[in-house]
NUZAFI-297464 format. One record per residue (C-alpha): residue number from 1; residue in one letter; x negated, y negated, z. Coordinates in steps of 0.5 Angstrom, whole numbers, plus 500, padded with zeros to 3 digits. Each point is the difference from the previous one (the first is absolute). Example, Ala and Ser with C-alpha at 12.3 -4.5 7.8 and 13.67 -1.06 7.14 Angstrom:
2
<pt pos="1" code="A" px="475" py="509" pz="516"/>
<pt pos="2" code="S" px="498" py="493" pz="498"/>
***
This chain:
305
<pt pos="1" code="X" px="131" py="044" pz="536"/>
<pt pos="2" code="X" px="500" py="504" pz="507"/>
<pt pos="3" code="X" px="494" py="499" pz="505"/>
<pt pos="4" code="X" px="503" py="504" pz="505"/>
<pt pos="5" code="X" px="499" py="506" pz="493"/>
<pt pos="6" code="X" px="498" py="508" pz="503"/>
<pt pos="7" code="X" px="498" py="504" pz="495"/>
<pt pos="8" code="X" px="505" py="505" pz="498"/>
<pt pos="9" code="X" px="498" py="508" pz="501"/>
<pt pos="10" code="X" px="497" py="502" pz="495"/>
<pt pos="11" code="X" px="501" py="506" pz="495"/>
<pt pos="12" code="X" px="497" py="507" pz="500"/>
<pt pos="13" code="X" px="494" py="500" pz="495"/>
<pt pos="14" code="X" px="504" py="501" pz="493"/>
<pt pos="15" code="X" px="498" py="506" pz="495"/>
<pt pos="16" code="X" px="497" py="496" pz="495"/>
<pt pos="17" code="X" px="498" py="503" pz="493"/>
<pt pos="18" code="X" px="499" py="498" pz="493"/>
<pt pos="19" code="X" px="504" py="501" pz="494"/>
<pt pos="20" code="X" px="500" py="499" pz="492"/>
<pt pos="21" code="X" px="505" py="496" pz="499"/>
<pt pos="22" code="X" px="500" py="497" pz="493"/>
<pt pos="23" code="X" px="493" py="501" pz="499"/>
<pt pos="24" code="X" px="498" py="496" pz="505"/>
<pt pos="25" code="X" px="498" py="503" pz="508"/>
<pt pos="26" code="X" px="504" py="498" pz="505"/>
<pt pos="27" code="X" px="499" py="501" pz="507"/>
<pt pos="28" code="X" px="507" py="502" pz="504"/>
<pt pos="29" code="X" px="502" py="499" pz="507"/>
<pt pos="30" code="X" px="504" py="505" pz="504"/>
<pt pos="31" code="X" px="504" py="500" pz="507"/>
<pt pos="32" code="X" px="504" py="506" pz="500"/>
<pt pos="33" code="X" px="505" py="500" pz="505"/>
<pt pos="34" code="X" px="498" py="500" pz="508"/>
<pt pos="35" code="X" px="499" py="507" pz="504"/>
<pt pos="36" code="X" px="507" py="502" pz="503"/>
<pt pos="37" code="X" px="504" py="495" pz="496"/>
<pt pos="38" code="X" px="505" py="503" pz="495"/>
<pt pos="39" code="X" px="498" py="499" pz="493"/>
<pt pos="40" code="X" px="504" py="495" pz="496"/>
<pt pos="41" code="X" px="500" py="502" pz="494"/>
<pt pos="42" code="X" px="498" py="493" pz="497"/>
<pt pos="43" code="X" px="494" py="497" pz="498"/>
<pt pos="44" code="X" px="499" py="493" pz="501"/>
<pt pos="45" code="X" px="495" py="497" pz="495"/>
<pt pos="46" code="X" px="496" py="494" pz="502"/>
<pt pos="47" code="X" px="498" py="496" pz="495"/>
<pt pos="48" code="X" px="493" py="495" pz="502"/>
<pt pos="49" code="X" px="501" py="493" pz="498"/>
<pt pos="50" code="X" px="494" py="495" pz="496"/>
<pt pos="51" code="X" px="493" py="501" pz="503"/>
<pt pos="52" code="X" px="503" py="505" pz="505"/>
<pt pos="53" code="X" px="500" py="507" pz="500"/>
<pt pos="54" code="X" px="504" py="507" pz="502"/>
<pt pos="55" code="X" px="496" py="501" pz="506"/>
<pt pos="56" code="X" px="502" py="492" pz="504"/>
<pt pos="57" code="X" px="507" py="504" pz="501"/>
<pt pos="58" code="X" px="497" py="504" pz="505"/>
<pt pos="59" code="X" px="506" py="496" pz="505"/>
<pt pos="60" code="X" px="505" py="501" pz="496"/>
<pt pos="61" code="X" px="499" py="508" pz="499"/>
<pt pos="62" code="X" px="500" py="502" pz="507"/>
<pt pos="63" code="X" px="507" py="498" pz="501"/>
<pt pos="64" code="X" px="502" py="503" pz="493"/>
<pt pos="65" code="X" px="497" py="507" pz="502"/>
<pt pos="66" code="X" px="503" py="500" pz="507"/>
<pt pos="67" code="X" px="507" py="501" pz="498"/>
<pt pos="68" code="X" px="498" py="505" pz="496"/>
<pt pos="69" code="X" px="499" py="495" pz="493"/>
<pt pos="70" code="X" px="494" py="504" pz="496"/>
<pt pos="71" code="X" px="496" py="493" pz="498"/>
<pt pos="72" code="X" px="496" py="499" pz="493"/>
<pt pos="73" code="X" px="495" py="493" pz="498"/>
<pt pos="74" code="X" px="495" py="501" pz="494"/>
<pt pos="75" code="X" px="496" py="494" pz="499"/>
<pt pos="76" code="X" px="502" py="497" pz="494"/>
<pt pos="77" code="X" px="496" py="499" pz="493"/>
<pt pos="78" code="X" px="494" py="497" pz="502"/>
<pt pos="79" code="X" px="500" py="499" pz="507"/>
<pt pos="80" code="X" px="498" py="504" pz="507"/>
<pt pos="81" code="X" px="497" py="506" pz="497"/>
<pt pos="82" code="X" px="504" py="501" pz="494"/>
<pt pos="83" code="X" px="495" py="500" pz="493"/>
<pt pos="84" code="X" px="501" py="493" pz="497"/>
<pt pos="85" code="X" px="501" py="500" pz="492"/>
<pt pos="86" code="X" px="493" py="502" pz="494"/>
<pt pos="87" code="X" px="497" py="495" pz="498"/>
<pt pos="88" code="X" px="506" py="495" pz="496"/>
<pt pos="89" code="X" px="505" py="502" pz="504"/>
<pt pos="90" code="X" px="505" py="496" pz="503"/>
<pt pos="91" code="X" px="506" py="500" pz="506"/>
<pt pos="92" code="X" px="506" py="498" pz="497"/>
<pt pos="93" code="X" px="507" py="502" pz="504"/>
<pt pos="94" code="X" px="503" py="504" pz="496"/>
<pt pos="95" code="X" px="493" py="505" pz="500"/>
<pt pos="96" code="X" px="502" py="500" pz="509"/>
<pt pos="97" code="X" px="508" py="502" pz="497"/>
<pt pos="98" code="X" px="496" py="505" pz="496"/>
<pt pos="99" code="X" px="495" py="503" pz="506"/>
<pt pos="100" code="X" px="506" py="500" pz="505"/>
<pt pos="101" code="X" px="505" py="504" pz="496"/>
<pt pos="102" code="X" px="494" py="505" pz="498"/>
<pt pos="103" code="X" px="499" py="500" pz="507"/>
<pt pos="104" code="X" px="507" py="501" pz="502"/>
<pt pos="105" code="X" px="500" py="506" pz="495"/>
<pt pos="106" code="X" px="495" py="504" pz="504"/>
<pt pos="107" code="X" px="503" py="499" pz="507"/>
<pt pos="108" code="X" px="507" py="503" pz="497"/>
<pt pos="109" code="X" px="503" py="497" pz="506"/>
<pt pos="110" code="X" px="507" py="503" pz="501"/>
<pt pos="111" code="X" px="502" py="493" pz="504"/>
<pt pos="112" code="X" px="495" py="494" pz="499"/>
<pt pos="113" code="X" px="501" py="492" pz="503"/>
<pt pos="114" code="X" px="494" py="495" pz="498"/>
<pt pos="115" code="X" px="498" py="495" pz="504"/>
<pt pos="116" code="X" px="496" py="494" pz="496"/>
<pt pos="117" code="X" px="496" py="494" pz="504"/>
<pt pos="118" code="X" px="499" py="493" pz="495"/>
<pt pos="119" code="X" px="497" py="504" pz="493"/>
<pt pos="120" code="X" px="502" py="506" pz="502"/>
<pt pos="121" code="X" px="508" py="497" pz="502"/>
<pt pos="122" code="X" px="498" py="498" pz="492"/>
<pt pos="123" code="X" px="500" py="507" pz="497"/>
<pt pos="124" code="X" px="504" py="503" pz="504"/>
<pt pos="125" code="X" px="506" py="497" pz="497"/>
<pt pos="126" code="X" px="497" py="501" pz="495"/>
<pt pos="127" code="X" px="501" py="507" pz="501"/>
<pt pos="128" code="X" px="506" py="500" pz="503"/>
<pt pos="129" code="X" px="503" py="496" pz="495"/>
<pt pos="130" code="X" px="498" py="506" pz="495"/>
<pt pos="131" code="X" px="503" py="505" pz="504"/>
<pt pos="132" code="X" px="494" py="503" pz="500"/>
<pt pos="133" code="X" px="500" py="506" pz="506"/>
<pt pos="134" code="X" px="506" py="497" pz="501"/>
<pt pos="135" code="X" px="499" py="496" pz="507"/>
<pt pos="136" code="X" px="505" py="501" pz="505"/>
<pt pos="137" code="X" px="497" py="494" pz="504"/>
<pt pos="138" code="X" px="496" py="495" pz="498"/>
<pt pos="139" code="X" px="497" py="495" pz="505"/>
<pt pos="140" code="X" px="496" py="494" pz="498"/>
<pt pos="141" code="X" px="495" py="496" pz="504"/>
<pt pos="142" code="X" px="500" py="493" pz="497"/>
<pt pos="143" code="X" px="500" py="504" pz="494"/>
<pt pos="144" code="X" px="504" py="496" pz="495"/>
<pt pos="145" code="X" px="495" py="497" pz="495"/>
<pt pos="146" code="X" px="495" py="495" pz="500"/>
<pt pos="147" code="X" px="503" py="493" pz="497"/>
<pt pos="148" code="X" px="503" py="499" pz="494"/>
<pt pos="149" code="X" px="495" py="497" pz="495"/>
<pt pos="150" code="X" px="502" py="495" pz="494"/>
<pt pos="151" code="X" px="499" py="504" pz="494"/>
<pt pos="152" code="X" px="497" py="494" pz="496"/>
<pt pos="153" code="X" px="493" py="501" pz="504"/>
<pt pos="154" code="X" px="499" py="506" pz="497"/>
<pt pos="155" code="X" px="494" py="498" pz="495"/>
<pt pos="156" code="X" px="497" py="497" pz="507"/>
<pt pos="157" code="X" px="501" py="506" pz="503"/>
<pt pos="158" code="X" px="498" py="505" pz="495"/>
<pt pos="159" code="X" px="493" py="495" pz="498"/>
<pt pos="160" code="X" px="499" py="500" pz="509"/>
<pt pos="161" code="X" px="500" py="508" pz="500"/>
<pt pos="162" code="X" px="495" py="501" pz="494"/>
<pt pos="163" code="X" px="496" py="494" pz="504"/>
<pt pos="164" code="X" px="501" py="505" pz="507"/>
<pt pos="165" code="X" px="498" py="507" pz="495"/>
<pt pos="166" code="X" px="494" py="496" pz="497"/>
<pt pos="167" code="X" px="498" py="499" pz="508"/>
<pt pos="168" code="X" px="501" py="506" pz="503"/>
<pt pos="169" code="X" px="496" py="502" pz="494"/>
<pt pos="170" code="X" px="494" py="496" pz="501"/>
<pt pos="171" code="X" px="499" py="502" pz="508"/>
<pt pos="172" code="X" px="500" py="507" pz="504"/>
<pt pos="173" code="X" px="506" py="503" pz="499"/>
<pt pos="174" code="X" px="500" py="499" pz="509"/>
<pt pos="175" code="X" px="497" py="494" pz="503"/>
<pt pos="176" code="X" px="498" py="503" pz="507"/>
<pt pos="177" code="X" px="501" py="498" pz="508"/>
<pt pos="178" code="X" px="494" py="499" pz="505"/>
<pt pos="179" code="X" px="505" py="504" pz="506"/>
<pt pos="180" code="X" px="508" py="501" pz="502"/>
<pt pos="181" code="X" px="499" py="494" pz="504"/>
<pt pos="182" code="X" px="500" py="497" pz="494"/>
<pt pos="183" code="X" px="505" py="503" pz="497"/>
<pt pos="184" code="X" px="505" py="498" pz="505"/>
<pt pos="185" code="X" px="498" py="494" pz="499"/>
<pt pos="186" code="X" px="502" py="500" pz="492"/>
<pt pos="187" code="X" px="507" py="503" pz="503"/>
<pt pos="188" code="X" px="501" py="495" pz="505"/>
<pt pos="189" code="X" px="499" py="494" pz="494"/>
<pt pos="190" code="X" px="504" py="504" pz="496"/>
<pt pos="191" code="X" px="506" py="502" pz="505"/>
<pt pos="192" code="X" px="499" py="494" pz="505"/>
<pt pos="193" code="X" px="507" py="502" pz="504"/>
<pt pos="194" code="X" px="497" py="508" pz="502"/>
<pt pos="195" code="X" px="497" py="501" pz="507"/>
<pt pos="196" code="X" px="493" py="501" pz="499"/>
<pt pos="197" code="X" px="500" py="506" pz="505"/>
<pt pos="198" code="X" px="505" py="502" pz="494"/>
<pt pos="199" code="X" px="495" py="499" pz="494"/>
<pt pos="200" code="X" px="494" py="503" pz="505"/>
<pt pos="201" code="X" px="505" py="506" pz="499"/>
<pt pos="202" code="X" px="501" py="500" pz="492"/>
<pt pos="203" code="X" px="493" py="497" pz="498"/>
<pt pos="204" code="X" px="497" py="508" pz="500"/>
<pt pos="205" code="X" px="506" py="502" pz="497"/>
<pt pos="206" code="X" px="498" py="495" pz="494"/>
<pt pos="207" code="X" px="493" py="502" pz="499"/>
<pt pos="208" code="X" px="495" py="505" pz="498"/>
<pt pos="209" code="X" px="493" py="500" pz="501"/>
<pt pos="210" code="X" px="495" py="499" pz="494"/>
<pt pos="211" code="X" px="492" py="499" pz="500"/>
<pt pos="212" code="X" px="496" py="496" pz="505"/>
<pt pos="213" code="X" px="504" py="501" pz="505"/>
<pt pos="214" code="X" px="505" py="495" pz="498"/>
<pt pos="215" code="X" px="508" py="501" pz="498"/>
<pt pos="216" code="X" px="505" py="499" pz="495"/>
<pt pos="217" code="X" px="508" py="499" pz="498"/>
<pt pos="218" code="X" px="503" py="507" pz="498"/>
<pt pos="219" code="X" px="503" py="496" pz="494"/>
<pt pos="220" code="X" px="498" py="498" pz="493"/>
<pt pos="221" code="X" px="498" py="493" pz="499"/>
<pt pos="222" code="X" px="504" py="500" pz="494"/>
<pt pos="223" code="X" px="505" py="499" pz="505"/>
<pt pos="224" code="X" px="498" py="493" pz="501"/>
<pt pos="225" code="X" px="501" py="498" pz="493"/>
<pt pos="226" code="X" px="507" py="497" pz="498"/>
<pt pos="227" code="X" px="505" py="503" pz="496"/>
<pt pos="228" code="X" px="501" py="500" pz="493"/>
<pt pos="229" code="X" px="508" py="499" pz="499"/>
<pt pos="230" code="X" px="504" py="496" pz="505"/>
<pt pos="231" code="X" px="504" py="502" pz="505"/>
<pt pos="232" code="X" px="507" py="501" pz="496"/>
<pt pos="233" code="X" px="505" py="500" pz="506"/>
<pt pos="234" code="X" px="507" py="501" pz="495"/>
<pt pos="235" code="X" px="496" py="507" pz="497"/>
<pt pos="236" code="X" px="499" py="502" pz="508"/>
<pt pos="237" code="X" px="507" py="498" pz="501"/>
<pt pos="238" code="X" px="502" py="506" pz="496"/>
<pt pos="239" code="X" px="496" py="505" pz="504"/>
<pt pos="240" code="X" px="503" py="496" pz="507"/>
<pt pos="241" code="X" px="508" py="502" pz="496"/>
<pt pos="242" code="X" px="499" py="507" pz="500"/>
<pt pos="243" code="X" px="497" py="502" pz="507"/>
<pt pos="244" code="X" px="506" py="505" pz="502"/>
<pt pos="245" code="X" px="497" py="501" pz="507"/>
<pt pos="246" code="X" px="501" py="497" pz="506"/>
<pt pos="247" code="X" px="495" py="495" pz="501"/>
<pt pos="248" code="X" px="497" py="497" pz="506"/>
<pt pos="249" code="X" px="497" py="493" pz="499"/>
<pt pos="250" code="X" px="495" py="497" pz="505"/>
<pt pos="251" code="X" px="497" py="494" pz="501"/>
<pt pos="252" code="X" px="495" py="498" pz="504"/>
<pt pos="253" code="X" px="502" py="493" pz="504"/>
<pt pos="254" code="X" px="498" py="493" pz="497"/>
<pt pos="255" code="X" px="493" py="502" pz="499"/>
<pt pos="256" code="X" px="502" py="506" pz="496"/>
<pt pos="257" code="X" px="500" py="500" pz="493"/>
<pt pos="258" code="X" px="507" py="497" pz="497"/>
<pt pos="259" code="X" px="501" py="498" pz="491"/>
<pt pos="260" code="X" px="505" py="494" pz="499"/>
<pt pos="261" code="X" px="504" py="505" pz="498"/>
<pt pos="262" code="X" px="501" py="505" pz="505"/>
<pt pos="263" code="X" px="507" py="500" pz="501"/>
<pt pos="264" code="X" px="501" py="501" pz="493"/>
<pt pos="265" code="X" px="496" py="505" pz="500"/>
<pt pos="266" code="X" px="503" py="504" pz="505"/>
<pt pos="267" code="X" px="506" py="499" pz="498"/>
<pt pos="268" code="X" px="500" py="503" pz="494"/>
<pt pos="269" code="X" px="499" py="508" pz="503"/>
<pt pos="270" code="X" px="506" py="502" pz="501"/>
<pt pos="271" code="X" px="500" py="503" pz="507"/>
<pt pos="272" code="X" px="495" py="495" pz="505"/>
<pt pos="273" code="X" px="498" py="498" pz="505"/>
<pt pos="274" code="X" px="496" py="495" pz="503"/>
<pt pos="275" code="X" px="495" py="501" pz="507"/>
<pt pos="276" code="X" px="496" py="494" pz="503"/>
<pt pos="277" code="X" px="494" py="502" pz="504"/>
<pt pos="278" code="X" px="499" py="493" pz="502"/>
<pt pos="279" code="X" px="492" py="500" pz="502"/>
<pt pos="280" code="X" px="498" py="506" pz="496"/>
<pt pos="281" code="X" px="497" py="496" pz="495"/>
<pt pos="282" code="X" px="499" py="502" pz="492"/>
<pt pos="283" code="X" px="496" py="507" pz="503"/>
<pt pos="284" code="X" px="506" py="502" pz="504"/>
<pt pos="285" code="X" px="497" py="507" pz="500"/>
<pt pos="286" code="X" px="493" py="497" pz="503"/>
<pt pos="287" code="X" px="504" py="496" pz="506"/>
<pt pos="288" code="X" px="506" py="503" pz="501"/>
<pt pos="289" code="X" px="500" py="507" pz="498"/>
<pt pos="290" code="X" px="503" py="502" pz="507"/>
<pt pos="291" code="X" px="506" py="497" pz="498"/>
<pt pos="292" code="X" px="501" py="500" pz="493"/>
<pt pos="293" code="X" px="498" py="508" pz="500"/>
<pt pos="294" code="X" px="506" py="500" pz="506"/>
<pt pos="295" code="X" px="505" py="496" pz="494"/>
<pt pos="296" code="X" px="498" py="505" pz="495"/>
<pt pos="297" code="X" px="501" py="506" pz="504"/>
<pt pos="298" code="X" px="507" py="498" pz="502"/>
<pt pos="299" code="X" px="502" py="497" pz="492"/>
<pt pos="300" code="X" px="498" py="508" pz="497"/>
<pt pos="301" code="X" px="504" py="504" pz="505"/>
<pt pos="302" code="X" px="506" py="495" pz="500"/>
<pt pos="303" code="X" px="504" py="504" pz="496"/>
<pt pos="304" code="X" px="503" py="500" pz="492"/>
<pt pos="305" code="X" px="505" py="494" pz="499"/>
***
């Protein structure tokens, strides 16, 4: 990782503003196109990965709205500020897929790309794949799928996840921190390559405050708890056969999160290619989002075909 890192200029405060989306209150971050720059007509929709939220792509959506891009980061179920499910609810990738085309219907986006970091990369091609709001561009940050797991752990998983729900249960719904100091402190322990000058930056943005004085994660502990079902890497196969767009595929260098089968994923997009920022590490959009913003705006305004 970088220690010569300067902190990329950030961008004006988003408009930010709840909406039902499937029931659930969902929290919608938006950059509309900078002052004196001339409209695009694209929407970028920015897609949060695991345990983030919409609001850490703050370095990427300065850039995108300088070019004229009008930039959109809900924070996914569950997560940030966005209401987590009732009571026996849980968070599947088909429920994100549904949410996402719900959203995407209510922006009635004449021209849209999507950018998807880790679990985000994950739904968006899912999307794409469907075709839903027919994606000009699609860029995906480390965003091609966890691990292929064996499908003959399934009953250990399963019997994992009940135990998770069982705990989850049996506690506070959020276990409090003492401080933000502490909170960096989890983020490095978790995010060990990022500077900690950066997560000094993204710690307030994954927090709220709570009673006592202390804070809490924006997300649902739920989260935590294992998944049910495998992680089938044939059935995303499919998804991956029929993205139709342009695809940018960036990784973040040695430290950076990359499958065993990562070649064969990308090669089954039809039209990819690949982008190594070889410091960025995994949360590329924390650490690098100067340069990694400037490859974005030049891969959308590269002209069909």
């Amino acid at each position: 990782m970088p220690t010569d890192y300067v902190e990329p200029p950030m961008a004006p405060s988003p408009d930010v503003s709840s909406v039902v989306v499937r029931g659930l209150a969902t929290s919608v971050l938006t950059w509309e196109p900078a002052p004196g720059a001339p409209a695009t007509g694209l929407t970028v929709l920015l897609l949060h990965g695991f345990q983030d939220a919409a609001a850490t792509f703050d370095g990427l959506a300065e850039p995108l709205a300088a070019v004229g891009h009008r930039v959109v980061a809900p924070d996914l179920r569950g997560f940030g500020d966005t209401a987590a499910v009732p009571a026996s609810g849980y968070y599947h990738f088909p429920d994100y897929v549904a949410d996402v085309r719900a959203l995407v219907a209510r922006l009635a986006a004449p021209r849209l790309a999507i950018v998807g970091h880790s679990m985000g990369g994950t739904i968006a091609c899912m999307v794409a794949g469907l075709g839903i709001g027919a994606p000009e561009r699609l860029v995906l940050l480390e965003g091609l799928g966890p691990p292929a797991q064996p499908a003959e752990g399934a009953l250990d998983r399963f019997r994992a996840w009940l135990a998770g729900l069982d705990a989850v249960e049996a506690r506070p719904r959020h276990r409090t921190l003492s401080s933000l100091d502490e909170a960096v402190e989890r983020l490095r322990a978790n995010h060990p390559g990022v500077p900690v000058e950066v997560l000094r930056t993204r710690a307030p943005l994954l927090t709220r405050p709570v009673e006592g004085g202390r804070i809490a994660w924006k997300f649902d502990p739920l989260h935590r708890t294992t998944a049910p079902l495998p992680f089938m890497v044939e059935a995303f196969a499919s998804f991956l056969d029929g993205i139709a767009c342009p695809t940018l595929v960036v990784g973040g260098g040695p430290m950076g999160y990359h499958p065993e089968d990562e070649a064969a994923r990308v090669a089954r997009i039809r039209d990819a290619r690949t982008l190594d920022l070889p410091t960025a590490g995994h949360m590329m959009h924390w650490t690098a989002a100067a340069e990694l913003g400037a490859a974005i705006v030049a891969f959308l305004a590269e002209a069909p075909g």
